[in-house]
C-alpha positions in Angstrom: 0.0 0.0 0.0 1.6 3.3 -1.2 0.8 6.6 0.7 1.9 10.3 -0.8 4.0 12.3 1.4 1.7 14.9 3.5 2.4 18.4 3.6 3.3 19.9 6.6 1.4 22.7 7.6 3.5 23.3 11.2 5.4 26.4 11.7 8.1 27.5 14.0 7.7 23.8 15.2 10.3 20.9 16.9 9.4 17.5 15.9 10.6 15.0 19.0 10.8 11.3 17.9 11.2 9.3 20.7 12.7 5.4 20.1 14.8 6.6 16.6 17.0 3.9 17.3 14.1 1.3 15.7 13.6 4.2 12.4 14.9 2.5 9.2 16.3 3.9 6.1 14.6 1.2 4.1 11.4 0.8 2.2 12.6 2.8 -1.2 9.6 2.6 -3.5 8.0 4.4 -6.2 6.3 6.8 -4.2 8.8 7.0 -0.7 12.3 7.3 -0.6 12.0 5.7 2.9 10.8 6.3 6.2 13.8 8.1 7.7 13.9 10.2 4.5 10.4 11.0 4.6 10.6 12.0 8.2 13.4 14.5 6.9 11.5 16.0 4.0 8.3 16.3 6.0 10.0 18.0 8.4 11.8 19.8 6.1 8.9 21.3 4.5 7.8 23.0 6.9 8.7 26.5 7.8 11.1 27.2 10.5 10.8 23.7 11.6 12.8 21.2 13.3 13.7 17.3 14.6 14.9 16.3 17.4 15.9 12.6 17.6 15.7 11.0 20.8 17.0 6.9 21.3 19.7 4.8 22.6 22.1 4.0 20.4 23.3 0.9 22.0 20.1 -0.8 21.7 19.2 -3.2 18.3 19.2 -1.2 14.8 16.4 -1.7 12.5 16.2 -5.1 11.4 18.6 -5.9 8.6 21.4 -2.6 9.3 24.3 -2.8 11.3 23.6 0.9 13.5 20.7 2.9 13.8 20.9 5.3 10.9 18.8 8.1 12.8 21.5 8.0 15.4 24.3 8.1 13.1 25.4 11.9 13.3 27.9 11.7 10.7 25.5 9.5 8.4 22.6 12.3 9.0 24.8 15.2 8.1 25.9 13.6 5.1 23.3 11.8 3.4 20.6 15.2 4.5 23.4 17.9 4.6 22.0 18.8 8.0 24.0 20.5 10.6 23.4 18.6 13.7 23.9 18.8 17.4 24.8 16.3 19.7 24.1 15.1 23.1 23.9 12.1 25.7 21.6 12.1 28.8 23.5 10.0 31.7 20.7 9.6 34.3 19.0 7.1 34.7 15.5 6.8 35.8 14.1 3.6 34.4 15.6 1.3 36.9 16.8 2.1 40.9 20.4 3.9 41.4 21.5 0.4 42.8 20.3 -1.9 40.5 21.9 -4.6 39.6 20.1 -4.7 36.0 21.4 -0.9 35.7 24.7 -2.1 36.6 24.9 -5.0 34.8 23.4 -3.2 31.3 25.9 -0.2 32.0 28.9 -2.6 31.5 27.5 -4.1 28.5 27.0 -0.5 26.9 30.3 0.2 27.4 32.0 -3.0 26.4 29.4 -2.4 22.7 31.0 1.0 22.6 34.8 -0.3 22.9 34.0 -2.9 20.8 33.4 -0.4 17.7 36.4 1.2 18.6 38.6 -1.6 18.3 36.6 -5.2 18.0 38.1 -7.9 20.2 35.3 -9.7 21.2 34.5 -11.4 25.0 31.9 -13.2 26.8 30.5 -10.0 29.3 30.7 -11.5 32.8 27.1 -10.6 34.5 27.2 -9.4 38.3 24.5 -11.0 40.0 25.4 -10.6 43.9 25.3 -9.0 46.2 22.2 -7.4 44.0 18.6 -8.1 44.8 17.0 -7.9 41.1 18.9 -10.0 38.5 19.0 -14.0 38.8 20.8 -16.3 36.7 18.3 -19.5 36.1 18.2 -22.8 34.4 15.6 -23.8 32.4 14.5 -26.5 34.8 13.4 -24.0 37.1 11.3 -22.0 34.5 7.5 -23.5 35.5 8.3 -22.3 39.6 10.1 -18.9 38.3 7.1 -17.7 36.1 4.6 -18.6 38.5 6.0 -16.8 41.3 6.2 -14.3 38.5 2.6 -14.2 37.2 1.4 -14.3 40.7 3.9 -10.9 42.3 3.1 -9.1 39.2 0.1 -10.3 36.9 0.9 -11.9 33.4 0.7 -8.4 31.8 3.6 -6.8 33.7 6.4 -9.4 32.9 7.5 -10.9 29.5 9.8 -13.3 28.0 12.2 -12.3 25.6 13.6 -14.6 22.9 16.4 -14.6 19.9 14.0 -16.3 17.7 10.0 -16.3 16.5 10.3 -20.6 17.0 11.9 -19.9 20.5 9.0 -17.4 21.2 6.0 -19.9 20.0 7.5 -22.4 22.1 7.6 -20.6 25.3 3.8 -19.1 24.4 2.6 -23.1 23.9 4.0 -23.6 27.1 2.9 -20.6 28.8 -0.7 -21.2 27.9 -0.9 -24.7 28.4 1.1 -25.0 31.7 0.6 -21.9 33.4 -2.2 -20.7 32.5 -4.0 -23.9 31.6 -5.8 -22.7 28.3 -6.2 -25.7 26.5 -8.1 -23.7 23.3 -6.4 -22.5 20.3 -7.1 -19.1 21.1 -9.6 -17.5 24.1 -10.8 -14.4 26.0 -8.1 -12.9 28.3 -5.4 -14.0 25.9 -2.5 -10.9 25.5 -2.0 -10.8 21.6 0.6 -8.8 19.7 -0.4 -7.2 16.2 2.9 -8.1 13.7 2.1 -6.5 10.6 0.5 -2.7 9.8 -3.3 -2.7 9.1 -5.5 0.0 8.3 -8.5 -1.4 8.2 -10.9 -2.3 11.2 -10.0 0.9 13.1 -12.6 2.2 10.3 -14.8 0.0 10.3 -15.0 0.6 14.2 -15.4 4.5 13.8 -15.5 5.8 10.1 -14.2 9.2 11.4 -11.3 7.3 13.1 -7.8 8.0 11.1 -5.4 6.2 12.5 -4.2 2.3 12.3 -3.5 -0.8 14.5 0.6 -0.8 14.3 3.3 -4.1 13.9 4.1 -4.3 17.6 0.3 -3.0 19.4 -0.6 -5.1 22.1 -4.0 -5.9 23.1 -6.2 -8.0 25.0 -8.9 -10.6 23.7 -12.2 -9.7 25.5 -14.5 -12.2 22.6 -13.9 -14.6 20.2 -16.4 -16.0 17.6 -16.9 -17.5 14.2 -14.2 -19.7 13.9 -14.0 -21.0 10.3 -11.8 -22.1 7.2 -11.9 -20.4 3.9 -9.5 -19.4 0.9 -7.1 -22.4 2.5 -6.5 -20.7 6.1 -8.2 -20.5 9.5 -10.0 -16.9 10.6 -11.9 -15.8 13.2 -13.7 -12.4 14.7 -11.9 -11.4 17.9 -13.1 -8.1 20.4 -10.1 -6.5 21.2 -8.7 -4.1 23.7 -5.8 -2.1 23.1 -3.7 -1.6 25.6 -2.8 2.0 24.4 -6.7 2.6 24.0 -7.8 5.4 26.1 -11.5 4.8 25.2 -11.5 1.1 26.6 -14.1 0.1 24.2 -13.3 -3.4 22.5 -12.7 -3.4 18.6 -14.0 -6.1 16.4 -11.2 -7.3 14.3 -11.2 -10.5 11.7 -8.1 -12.6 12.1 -6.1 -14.9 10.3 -5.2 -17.5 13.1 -2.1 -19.3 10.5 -0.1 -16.3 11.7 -0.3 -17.5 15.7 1.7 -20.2 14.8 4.8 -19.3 11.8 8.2 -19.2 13.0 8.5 -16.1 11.1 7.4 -12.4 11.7 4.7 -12.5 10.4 2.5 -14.7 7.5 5.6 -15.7 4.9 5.3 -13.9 1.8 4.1 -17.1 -0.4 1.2 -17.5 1.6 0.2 -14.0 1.7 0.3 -14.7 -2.1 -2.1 -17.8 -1.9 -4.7 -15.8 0.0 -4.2 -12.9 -2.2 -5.1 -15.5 -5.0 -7.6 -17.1 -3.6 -9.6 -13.9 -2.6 -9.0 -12.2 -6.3 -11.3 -15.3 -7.4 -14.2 -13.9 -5.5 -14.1 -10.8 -7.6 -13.5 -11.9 -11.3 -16.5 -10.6 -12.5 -15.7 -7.2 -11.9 -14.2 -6.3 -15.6 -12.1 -2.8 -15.0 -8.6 -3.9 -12.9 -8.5 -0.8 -11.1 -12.7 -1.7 -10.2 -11.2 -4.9 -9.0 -8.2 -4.1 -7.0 -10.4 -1.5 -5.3 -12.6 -4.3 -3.9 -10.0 -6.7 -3.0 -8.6 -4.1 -0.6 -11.7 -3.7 0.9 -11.8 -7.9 1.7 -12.5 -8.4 5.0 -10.2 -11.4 4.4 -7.3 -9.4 2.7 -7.4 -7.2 5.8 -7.3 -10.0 8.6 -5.0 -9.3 11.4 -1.9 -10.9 11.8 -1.0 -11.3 15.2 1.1 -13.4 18.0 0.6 -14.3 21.3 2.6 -11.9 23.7 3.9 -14.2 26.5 6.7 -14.2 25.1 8.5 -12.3 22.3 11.3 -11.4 20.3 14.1 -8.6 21.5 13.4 -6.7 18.3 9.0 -6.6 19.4 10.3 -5.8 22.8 12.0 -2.5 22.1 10.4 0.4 23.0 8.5 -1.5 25.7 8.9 -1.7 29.4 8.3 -4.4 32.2 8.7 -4.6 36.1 9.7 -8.1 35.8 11.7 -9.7 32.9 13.1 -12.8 31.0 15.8 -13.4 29.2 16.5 -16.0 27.4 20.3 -16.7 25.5 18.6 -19.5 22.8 21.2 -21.1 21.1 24.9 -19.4 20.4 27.9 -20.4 19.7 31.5 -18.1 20.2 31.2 -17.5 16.6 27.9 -15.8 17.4 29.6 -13.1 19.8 29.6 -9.8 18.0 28.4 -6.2 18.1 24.9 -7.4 17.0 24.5 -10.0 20.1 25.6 -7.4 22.7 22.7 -5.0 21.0 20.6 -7.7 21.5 21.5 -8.7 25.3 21.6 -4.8 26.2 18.2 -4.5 24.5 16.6 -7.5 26.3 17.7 -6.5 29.8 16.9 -2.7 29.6 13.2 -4.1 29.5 13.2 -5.5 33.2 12.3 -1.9 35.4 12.5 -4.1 38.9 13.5 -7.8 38.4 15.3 -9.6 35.9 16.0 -13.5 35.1 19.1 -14.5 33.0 17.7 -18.0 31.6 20.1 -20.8 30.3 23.2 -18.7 30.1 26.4 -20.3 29.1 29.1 -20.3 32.4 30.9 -18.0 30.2 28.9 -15.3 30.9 29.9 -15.5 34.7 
């Protein structure tokens, strides 16, 4: 779906981005030369406006880049011609003064930074005593360690965070089923994670409404109904309430329940294809293209949310988000997999916890 640039009306106007660190300089197409190029132009085109770019640039880049271009001073003033200004806030108020995670994520961030310097990389050694709020756990412990969890803080204020989308289905099969003893595919009082853009059934819940559900919203299932199979996958109508939802009023939203379970993202691109396919039948008897394509996009099916369960998720769904009580998982790694990238990641994950963190199935060589 192709959008034109808006103008911007603004003047005399800064423009604070919060999270930049996550803003990528892909997605060229006909009609966008990219999100963090749009953002400039936008900006740009106003009068007597400016940006301010606010992130941590030791946590993950966008997926696919090595560094997070918006945080990149000499990239911005070279590929925009922008004169910039620089600067780096040093207290901390997410976590307690003595925290262990505070500690512990301060010695990662500077072992990233001397690692860009000159790379020479080590196993970071985690300080977990005389600290009250990180453990180091085995996975045989997991079952007693989220309990205790779920039942201090309430399933919504912890989270699990993974290096992979299998690792994270695993953990939300387990979760459900062992925990919190859900034995249906899907239920009411299930937390669900939206993992593509759609545009759709915010209108159809309020015409006037102009916004859209994002990759990355988290919600609530209050309803579920009309389960069924068509066009070769499974959908059904969920009530949801969005966490970020002021209003509190549930929105009705058609599903596609194949993307609960795909160690990907989100729905692979070939099946996207088949249901693309297989809806287009439905509307062969329209004879103009443009007629056609029109009504496709309006297909309750073609516009089914894609979503996960949000037990657990992947460090790159994570950022930007907070929880008093966290997990983090190492998944598999060998030394060869010790780089900039992995330290990003681990600096990422732990950030997340605000009052207790668990370090699960860690190699000894991180102690």
């Amino acid at each position: 779906m192709d959008f034109e640039l808006a103008e911007n009306l603004h003047e005399d106007t800064l423009f604070i981005i919060d999270e930049a660190s996550m803003i990528t300089t892909e997605g060229f197409t006909l009609f966008s030369n990219g999100l963090f190029s749009d953002l400039i132009s936008y900006v740009q085109s106003g009068k007597n406006c400016c940006l301010m770019l606010v992130g941590d640039s030791a946590q993950l880049p966008p997926v696919g880049l090595a560094k997070s271009p918006a945080l990149d001073r000499e990239f911005v003033e070279s590929e925009f011609n922008l004169h910039t200004y620089n600067y780096e806030l040093t207290d901390v108020v997410r976590q307690d003064k003595n925290s262990g995670i505070l500690f512990n994520a301060t010695k990662i961030r500077n072992e990233i930074r001397f690692d860009e310097e000159s790379p020479q990389y080590t196993f970071p050694k985690f300080i977990t005593t005389p600290f009250k709020d990180i453990y180091r756990m085995n996975g045989d412990r997991l079952i007693e360690a989220l309990h205790y969890a779920y039942d201090k803080y309430d399933p919504e204020n912890c989270m699990v965070i993974c290096r992979s989308n299998k690792s994270a289905n695993l953990y939300n099969k387990h979760i459900r089923n062992q925990i919190l003893f859900r034995e249906e595919e899907i239920t009411g009082g299930d937390r669900i994670m939206v993992v593509k853009n759609n545009y759709y059934w915010l209108q159809q819940h309020d015409e006037s409404h102009t916004g859209f559900i994002a990759n990355g919203d988290m919600a609530v299932i209050k309803k579920v109904s009309n389960l069924h199979e068509i066009h070769g996958f499974r959908f059904a109508d969920l009530y949801l309430e969005f966490m970020d939802n002021n209003e509190g009023d549930a929105i009705r939203c058609r599903v596609n329940l194949d993307s609960l379970h795909v160690d990907a993202p989100s729905l692979p691109y070939e099946q996207q294809q088949q249901l693309y396919e297989s809806i287009a039948k439905d509307y062969e008897d329209i004879p103009q293209k443009k007629d056609r394509m029109e009504a496709i996009k309006k297909d309750p099916y073609y516009n089914a949310l894609q979503l996960k369960f949000a037990y657990a998720i992947t460090c790159h769904k994570a950022q930007g988000g907070q929880w008093p009580l966290v997990f983090v998982d190492q998944g598999y790694m060998t030394d060869e997999m010790l780089n900039t990238e992995f330290l990003r990641w681990l600096y990422t994950g732990i950030t997340r916890a605000t009052k207790e963190l668990f370090l699960v199935n860690f190699n000894e060589k991180f102690y």
